[in-house]
C-alpha positions as CSV (number, residue, x, y, z in Angstrom):
1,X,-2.4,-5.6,-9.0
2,X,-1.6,-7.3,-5.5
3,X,-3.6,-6.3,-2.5
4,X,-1.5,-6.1,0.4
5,X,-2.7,-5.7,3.9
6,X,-0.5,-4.4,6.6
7,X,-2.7,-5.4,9.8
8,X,-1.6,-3.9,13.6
9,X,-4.0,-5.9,15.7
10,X,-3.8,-4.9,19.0
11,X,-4.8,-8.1,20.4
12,X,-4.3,-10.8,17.7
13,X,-1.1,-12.3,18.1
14,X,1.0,-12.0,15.0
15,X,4.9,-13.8,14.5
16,X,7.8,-11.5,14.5
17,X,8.5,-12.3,10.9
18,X,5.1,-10.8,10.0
19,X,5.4,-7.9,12.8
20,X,8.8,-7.1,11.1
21,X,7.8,-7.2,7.4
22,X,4.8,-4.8,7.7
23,X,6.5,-1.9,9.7
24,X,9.2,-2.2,7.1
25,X,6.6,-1.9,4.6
26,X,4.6,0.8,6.7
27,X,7.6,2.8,6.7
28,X,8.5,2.7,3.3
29,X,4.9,4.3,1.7
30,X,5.0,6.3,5.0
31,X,1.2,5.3,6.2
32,X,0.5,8.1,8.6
33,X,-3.3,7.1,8.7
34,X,-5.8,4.3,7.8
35,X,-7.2,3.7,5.6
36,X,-4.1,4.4,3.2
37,X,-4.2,2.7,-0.4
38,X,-1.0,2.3,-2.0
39,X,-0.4,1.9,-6.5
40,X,2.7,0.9,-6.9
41,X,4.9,-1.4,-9.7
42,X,6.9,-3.9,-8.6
43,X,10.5,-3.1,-10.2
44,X,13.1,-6.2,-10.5
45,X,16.4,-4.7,-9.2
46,X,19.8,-5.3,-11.4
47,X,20.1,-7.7,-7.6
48,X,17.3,-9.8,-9.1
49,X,15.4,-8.6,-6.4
50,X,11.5,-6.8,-6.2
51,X,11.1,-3.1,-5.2
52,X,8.5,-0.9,-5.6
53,X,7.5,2.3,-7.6
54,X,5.0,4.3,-5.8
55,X,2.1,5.7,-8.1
56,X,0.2,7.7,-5.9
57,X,-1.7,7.3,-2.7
58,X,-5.3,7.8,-1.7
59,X,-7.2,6.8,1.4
60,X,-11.0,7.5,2.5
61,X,-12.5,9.6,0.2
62,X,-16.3,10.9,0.9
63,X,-18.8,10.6,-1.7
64,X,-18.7,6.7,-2.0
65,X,-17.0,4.1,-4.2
66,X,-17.9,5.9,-7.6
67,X,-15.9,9.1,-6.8
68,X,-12.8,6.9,-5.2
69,X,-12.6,4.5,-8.2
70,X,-12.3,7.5,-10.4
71,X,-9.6,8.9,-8.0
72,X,-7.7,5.4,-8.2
73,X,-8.2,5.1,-11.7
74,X,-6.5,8.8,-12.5
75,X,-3.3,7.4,-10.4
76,X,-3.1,4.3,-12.6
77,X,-3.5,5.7,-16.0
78,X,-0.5,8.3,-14.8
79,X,1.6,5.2,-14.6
């Protein structure tokens, strides 16, 4: 698993590279709120290049980290 952090500061100053690569990525697992948590498998193209299979999505989830690790574990073991 890779953690990935898409991060919109508002006054941290970011290059356009890095500006560029996470609304491409925002866009792609369509992240409407925050916090959004992503599963996903990275999938080597016939290109030779990586792309990603969404699993399933969560975000915050009341009744602390025991009920949202059993949430996240459900989307992974569907993989």
């Amino acid at each position: 698993m890779v953690l990935v952090e898409l991060d919109f500061p508002r006054r941290a100053p970011q290059s356009d590279e890095l500006k560029a690569q996470n609304a491409n990525l925002q866009q792609f697992f369509q992240v409407r709120g925050y916090p959004t948590v992503w599963f996903a498998k990275g999938v080597k193209t016939a290109e030779g290049k990586i792309s990603f299979e969404a699993l399933g999505s969560t975000g915050y989830v009341a009744g602390g980290p025991a009920t949202w690790l059993d949430g996240a574990n459900k989307i992974i073991k569907k993989s």
